[in-house]
C-alpha positions in Angstrom: -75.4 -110.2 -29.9 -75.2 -109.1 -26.2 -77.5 -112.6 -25.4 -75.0 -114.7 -27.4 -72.3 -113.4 -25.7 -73.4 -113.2 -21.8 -74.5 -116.4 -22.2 -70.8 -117.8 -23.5 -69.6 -115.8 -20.5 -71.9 -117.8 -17.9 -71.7 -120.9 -19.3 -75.4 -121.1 -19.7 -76.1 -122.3 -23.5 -79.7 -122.0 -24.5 -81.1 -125.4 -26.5 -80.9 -123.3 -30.0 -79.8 -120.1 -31.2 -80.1 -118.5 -34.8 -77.0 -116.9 -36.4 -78.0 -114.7 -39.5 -77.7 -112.0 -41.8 -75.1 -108.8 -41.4 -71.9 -110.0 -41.5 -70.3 -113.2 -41.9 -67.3 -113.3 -40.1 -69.5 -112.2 -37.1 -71.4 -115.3 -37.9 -67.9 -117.4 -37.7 -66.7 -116.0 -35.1 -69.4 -116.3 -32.6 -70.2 -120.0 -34.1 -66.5 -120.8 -32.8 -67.2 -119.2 -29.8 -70.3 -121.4 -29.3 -68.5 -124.4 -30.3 -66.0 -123.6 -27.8 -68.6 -122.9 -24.7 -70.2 -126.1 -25.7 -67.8 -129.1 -26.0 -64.4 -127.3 -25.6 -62.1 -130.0 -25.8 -64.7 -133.0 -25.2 -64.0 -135.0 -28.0 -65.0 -132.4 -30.5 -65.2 -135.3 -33.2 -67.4 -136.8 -31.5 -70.1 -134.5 -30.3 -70.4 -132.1 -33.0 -72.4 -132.6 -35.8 -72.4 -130.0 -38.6 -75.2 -129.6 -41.8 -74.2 -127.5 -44.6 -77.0 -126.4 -47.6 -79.8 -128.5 -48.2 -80.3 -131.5 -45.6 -82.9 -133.9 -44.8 -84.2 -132.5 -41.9 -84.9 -135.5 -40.1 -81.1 -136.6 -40.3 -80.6 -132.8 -38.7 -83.1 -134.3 -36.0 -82.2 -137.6 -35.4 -78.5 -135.7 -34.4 -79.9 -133.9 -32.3 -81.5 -136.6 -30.3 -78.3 -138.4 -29.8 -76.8 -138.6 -26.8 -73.1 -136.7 -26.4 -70.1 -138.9 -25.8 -68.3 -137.4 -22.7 -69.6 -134.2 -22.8 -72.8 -132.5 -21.4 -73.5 -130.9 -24.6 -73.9 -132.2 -28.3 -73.4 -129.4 -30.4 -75.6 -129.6 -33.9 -74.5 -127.1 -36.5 -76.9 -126.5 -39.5 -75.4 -124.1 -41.8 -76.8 -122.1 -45.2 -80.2 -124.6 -45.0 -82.4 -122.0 -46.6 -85.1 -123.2 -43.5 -85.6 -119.9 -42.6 -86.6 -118.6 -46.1 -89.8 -119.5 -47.8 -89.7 -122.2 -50.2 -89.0 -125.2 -47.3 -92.8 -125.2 -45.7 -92.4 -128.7 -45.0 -88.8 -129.1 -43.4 -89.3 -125.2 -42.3 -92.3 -126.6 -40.1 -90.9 -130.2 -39.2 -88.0 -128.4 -37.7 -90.3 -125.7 -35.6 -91.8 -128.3 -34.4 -88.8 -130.3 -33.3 -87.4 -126.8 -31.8 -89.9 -126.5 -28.8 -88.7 -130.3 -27.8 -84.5 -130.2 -28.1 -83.2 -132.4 -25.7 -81.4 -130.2 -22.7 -78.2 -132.4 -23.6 -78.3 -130.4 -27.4 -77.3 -127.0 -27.9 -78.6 -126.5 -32.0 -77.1 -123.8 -34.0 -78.5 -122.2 -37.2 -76.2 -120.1 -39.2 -78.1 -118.9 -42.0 -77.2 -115.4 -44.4 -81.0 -114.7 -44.5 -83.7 -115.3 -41.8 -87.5 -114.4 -42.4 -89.0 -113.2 -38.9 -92.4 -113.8 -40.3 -91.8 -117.6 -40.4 -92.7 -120.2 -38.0 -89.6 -121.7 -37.5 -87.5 -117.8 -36.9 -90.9 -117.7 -33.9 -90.0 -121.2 -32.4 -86.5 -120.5 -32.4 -86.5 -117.0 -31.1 -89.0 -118.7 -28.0 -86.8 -121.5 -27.0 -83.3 -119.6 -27.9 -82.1 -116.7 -29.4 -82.0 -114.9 -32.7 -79.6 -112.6 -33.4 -78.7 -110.3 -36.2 -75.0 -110.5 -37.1 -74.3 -106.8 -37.8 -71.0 -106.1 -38.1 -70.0 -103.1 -35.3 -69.8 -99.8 -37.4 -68.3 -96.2 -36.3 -66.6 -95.5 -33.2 -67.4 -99.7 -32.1 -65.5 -100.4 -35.9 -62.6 -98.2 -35.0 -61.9 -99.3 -31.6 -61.6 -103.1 -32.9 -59.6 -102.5 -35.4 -57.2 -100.0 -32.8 -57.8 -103.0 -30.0 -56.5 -105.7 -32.4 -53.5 -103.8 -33.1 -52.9 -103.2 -29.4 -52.7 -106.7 -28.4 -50.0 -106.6 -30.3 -48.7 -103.7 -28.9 -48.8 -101.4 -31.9 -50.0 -97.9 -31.6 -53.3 -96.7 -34.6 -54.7 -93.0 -33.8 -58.0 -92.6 -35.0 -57.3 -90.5 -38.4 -55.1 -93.2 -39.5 -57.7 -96.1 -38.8 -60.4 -94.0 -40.4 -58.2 -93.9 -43.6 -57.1 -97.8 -43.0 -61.4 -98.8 -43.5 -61.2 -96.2 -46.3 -58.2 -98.1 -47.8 -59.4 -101.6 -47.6 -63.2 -101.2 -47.1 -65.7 -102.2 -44.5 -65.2 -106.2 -44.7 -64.2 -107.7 -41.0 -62.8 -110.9 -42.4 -60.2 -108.2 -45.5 -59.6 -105.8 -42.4 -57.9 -108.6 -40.3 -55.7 -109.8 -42.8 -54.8 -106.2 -43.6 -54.3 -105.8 -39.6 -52.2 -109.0 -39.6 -50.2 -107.7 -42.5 -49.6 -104.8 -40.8 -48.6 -106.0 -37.9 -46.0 -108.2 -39.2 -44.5 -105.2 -41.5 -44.1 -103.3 -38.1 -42.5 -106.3 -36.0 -44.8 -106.2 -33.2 -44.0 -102.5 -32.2 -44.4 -99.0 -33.3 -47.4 -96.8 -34.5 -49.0 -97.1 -37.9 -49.0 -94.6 -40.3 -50.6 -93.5 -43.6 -47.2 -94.2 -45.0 -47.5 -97.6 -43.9 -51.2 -98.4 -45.1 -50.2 -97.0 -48.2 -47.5 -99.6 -48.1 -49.0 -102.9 -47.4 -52.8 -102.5 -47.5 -54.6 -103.6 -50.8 -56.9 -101.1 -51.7 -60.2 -102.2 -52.4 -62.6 -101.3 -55.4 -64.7 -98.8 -52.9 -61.2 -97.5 -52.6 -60.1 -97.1 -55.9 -63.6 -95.5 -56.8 -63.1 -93.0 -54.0 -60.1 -91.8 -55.4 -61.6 -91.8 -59.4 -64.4 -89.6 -58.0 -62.0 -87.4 -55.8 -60.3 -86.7 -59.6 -63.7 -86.4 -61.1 -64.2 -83.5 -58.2 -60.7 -82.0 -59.2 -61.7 -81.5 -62.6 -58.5 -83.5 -63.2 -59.7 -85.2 -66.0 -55.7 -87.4 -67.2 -55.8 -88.5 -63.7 -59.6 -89.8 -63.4 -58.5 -91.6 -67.0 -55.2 -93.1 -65.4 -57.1 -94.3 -62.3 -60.0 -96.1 -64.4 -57.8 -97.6 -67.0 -55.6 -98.7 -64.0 -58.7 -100.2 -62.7 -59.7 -101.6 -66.3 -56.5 -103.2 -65.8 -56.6 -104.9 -62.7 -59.9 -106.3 -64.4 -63.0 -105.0 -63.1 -65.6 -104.3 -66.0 -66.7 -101.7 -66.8 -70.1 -102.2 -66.1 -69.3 -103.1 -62.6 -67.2 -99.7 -62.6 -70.0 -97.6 -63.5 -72.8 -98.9 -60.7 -70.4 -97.9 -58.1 -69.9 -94.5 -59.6 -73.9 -94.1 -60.0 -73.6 -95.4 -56.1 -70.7 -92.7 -55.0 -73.1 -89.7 -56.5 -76.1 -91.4 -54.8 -74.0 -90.9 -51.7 -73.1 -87.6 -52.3 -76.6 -86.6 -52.9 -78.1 -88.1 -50.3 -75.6 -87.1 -47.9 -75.7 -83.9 -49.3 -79.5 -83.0 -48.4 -79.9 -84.9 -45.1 -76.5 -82.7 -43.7 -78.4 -79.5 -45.2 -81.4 -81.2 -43.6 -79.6 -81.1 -40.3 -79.0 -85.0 -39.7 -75.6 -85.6 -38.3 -73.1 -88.1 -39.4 -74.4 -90.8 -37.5 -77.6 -90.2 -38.3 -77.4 -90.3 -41.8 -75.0 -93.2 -40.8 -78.1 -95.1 -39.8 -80.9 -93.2 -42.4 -78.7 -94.9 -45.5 -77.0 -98.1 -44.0 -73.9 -97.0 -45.0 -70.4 -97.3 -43.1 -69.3 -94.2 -41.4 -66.2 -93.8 -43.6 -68.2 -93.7 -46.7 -70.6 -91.0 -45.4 -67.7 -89.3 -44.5 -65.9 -88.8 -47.7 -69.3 -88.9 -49.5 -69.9 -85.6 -47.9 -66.1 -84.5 -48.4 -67.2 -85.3 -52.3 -70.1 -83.4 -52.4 -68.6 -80.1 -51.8 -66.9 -80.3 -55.5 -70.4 -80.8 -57.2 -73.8 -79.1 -56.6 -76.7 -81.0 -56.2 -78.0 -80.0 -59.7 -74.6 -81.5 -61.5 -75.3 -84.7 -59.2 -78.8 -85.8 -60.4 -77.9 -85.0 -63.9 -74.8 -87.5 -63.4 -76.9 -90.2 -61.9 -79.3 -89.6 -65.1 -76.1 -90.0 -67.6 -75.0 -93.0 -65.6 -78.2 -94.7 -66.2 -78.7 -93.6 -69.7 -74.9 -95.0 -70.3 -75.9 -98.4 -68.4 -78.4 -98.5 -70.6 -76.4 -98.2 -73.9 -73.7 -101.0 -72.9 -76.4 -103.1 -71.8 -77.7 -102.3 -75.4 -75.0 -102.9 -77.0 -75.3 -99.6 -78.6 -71.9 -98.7 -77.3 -68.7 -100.1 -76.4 -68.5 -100.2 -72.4 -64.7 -99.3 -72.0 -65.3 -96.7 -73.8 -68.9 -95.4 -72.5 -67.2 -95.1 -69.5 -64.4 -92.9 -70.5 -66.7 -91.0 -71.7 -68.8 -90.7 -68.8 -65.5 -89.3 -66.7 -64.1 -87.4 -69.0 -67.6 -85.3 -69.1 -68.1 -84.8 -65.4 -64.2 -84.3 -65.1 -63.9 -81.2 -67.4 
């Protein structure tokens, strides 16, 4: 993103830049920034044209070749056109071609989820623009947003507390800064945020709420691991959907498990699994109530019990239940 954004900073817009994958709210933000750089208040209505999903390519071209009212710069949005995935040779192609010839008065700007490098049109754009992968900033960088946003405001995060905020809510940019904002207004623009305070105003997400059933799994506290799924029952997840994050928390906790015995550090396992920091974290503060033997025979009964709802063999509620109340003995 470092092109994107030094080229925002110097006013010096390449004819076409790709947007894709990672996370969306990087995606939006940077689009707006783009938007910004390239017409700013030059009648905006006028000189940007944006394509969302399937669209004729050659209306996407002939918009592109028009002239901007005012302005220096047209700004052409195509958005979710499935062009960079295979299935669209012919409008894929057209639009490669059209790429290498964007008129200097156009800035174009694909926004797509997925991008295949392998294609012509990811080559073409990558040559006469940019391509860049919309990751969303992990770790320390993660932290230090969230701690930045909340200084601007001038309200005080310390690090334990922002590590337990992404634990709370989860790794999603566009959930953490409506919790942030939510935060911010409880404390009235002042003060330092504690756990007390997360606890108060943060929605918890499922990750969450699965942390905290496997943390009473651990325990061996088996009326609280029943409480916190039924709670979750309640709030109305399925259990299906409850189980495949369970088989994904011991997945964690092996994995985690035997790259730390392994040697790997947190950031490299951070990077090994594609994982957010926080998870490895308490992954490996999980493991240490289970041994590695008890883990791969719980991921084998989580299958096996995936298998039986699927099959209907067995109610799901109550496969589930059953599931816990085994592991939490």
């Amino acid at each position: 993103m470092n092109t994107v954004k030094n080229d925002i900073k110097n006013g010096m817009l390449k004819k076409c830049y790709l947007l894709y994958g990672g996370e969306a709210f990087i995606r939006n933000l940077y689009l707006k920034r783009l938007k910004t750089a390239a017409v700013g208040e030059a009648f905006p209505e006028m000189n940007i044209d944006i394509f969302n999903g399937d669209t004729d390519v050659n209306k996407i071209i002939d918009a592109a070749e028009t002239l901007p009212f005012m302005s220096e710069k047209r700004l052409v949005v195509v958005k979710d056109s499935g062009l960079f995935k295979a299935g669209k040779k012919d409008g894929s192609e057209k639009m490669s071609d059209f790429v290498k010839d964007i008129p200097n008065s156009t800035c174009m700007v694909f926004v797509e989820d997925e991008a295949d490098k392998r294609l012509k049109l990811f080559k073409a754009v990558s040559k006469a623009g940019h391509a860049a992968l919309c990751k969303a900033p992990t770790g320390n960088e993660l932290y230090r947003w969230a701690e930045n946003m909340l200084s601007k405001n001038k309200i005080k995060m310390e690090r334990p507390q922002t590590e337990y905020f992404f634990k709370t809510i989860g790794g999603d940019m566009e959930k953490a800064v409506f919790e942030l904002n939510k935060l911010i207004n409880y404390k009235g623009g002042q003060g330092e945020i504690l756990i007390e305070d997360i606890d108060a105003v943060c929605a918890k997400s499922l990750e969450s709420r699965i942390f905290d059933l496997v943390d009473a799994i651990g325990a061996r506290n088996t009326s609280l691991a029943i409480k916190i799924y039924r709670n979750i029952i309640l709030n109305g997840e399925q259990p299906v959907g409850i189980l495949a994050m369970i088989t994904r928390q011991f997945r964690i906790m092996l994995e985690a498990g035997v790259l730390t015995a392994s040697g790997k550090s947190v950031a490299e396992i951070v990077n090994l699994t594609n994982q957010k920091d926080f998870v490895i974290k308490k992954g490996l503060s999980q493991s240490k109530n289970f041994t590695s033997e008890i883990l791969k025979m719980a991921m084998s009964d989580c299958l096996e019990t995936d298998y039986s709802i699927k099959s209907g063999l067995i109610d799901g509620e109550t496969a589930v239940e059953m599931l816990i109340v085994k592991y939490s003995k």
